[in-house]
TORDODO-85851 format. One record per residue (C-alpha): residue number from 1; x, y, z; residue in three letters. Coordinates in pm, 1 decimal, always signed. Example, Ala and Ser with C-alpha at 12.3 -4.5 7.8 and 13.67 -1.06 7.14 Angstrom:
+-----+----------+----------+----------+-----+
:   k :       px :       py :       pz :   r :
+-----+----------+----------+----------+-----+
:   1 :  +1230.0 :   -450.0 :   +780.0 : ALA :
:   2 :  +1367.0 :   -106.0 :   +714.0 : SER :
+-----+----------+----------+----------+-----+
***
This chain:
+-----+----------+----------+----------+-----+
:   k :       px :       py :       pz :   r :
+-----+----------+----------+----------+-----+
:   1 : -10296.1 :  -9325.3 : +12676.1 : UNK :
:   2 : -10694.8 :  -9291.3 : +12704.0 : UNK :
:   3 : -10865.5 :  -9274.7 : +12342.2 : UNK :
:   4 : -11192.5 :  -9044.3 : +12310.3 : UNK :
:   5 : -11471.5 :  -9283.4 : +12389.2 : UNK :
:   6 : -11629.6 :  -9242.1 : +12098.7 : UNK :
:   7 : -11811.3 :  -9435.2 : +11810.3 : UNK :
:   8 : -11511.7 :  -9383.5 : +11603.0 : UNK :
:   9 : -11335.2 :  -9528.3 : +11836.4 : UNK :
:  10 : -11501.6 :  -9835.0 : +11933.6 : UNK :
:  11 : -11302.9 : -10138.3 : +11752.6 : UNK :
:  12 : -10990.9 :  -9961.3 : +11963.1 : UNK :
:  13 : -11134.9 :  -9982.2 : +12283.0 : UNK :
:  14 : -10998.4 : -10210.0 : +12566.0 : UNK :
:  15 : -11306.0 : -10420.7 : +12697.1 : UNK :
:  16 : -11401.2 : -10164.0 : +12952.3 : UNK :
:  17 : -11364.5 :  -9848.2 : +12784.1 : UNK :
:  18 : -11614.0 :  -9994.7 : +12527.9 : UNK :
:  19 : -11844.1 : -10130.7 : +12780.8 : UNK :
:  20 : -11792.0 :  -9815.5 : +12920.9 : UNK :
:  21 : -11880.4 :  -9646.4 : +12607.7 : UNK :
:  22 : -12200.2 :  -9873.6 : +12559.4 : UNK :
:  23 : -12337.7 :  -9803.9 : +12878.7 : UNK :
:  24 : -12335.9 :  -9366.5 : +12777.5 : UNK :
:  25 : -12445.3 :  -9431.7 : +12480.4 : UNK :
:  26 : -12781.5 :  -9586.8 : +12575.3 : UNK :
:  27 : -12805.3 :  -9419.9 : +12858.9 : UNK :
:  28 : -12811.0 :  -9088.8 : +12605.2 : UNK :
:  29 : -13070.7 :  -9290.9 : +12399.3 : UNK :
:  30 : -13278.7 :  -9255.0 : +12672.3 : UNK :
:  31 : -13301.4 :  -8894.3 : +12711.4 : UNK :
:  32 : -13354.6 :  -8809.7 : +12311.4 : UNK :
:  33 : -13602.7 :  -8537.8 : +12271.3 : UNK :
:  34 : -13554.9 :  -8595.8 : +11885.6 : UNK :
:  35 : -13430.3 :  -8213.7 : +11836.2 : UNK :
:  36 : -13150.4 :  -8360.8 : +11582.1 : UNK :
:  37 : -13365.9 :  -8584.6 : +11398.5 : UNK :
:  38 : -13582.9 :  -8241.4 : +11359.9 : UNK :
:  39 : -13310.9 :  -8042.6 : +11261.2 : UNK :
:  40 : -13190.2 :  -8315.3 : +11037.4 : UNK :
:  41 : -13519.1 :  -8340.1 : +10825.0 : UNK :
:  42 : -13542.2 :  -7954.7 : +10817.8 : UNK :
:  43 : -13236.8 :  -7965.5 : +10650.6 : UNK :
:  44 : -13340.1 :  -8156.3 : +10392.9 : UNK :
:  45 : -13233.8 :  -8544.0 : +10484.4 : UNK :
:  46 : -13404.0 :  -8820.2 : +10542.0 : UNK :
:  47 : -13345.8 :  -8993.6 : +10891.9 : UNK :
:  48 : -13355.7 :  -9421.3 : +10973.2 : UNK :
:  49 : -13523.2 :  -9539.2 : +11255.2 : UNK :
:  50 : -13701.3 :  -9846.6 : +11415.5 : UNK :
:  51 : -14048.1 :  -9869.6 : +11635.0 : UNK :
:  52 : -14124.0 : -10174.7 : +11856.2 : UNK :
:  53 : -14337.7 : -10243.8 : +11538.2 : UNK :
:  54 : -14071.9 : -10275.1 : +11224.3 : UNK :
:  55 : -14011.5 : -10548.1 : +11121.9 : UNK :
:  56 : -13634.4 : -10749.5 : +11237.6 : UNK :
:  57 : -13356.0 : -10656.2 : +10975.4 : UNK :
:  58 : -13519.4 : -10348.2 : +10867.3 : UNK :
:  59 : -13546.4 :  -9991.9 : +10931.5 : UNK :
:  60 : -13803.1 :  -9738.3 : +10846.9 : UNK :
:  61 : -13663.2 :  -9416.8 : +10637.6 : UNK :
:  62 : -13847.1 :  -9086.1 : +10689.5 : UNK :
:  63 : -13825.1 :  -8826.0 : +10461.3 : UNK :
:  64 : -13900.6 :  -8448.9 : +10486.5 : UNK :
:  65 : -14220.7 :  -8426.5 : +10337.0 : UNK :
:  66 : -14339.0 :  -8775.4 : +10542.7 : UNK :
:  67 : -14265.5 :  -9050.5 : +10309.1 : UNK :
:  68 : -14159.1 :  -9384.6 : +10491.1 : UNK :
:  69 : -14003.9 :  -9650.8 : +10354.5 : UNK :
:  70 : -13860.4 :  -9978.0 : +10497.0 : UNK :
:  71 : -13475.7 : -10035.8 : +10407.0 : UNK :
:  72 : -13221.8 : -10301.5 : +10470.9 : UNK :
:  73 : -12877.0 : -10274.3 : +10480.8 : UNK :
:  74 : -12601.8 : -10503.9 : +10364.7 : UNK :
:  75 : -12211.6 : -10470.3 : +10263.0 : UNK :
:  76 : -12381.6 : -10297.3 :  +9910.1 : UNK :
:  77 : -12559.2 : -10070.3 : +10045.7 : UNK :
:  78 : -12965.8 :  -9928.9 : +10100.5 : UNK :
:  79 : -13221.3 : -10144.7 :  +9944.4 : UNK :
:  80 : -13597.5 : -10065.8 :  +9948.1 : UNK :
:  81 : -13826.3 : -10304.5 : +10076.5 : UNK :
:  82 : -14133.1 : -10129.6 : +10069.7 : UNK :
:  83 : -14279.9 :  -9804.2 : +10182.4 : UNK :
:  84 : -14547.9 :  -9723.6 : +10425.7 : UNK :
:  85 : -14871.8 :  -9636.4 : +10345.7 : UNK :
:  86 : -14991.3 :  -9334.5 : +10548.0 : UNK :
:  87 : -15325.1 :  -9423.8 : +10684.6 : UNK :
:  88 : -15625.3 :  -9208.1 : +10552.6 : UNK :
:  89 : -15435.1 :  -9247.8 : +10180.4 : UNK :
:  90 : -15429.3 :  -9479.5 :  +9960.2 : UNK :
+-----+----------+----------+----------+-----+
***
């Protein structure tokens, strides 16, 4: 039996189904326009991402009205680092 290759999925993945899996999924990466990040801050909710320029064990976390802040992760949850000034305001 063939499981969805999806993210869910992942830890049940034979070896090749996941590399498999790994392979679409950047490969999608690639070709993000951003529409659901968009969509997602229209809505209301903040979205985590990295640039070549954050920092290594963060991410940056964008809000709808622009606020950034710099996160990290770990088995309790979100913690704030710092945020990010926007330049022109101090």
């Amino acid at each position: 039996m063939t499981i969805p290759l999806t993210i869910e999925n992942v830890d049940r993945m034979t070896p090749g189904e996941e590399s498999a899996f790994w392979q679409s999924f950047v490969a999608k990466l690639g070709s993000d326009d951003g529409a659901a990040a968009r969509e997602h801050l229209a809505a209301g909710r903040p979205i985590y991402y990295c640039e070549d320029s954050t920092p290594d064990g963060v991410s940056i976390k964008e809000f709808p009205d622009g606020r950034r802040e710099l996160v990290r992760f770990d088995s309790s949850g979100e913690h704030l680092v710092g945020t990010i000034e926007v330049e022109g305001t101090s």
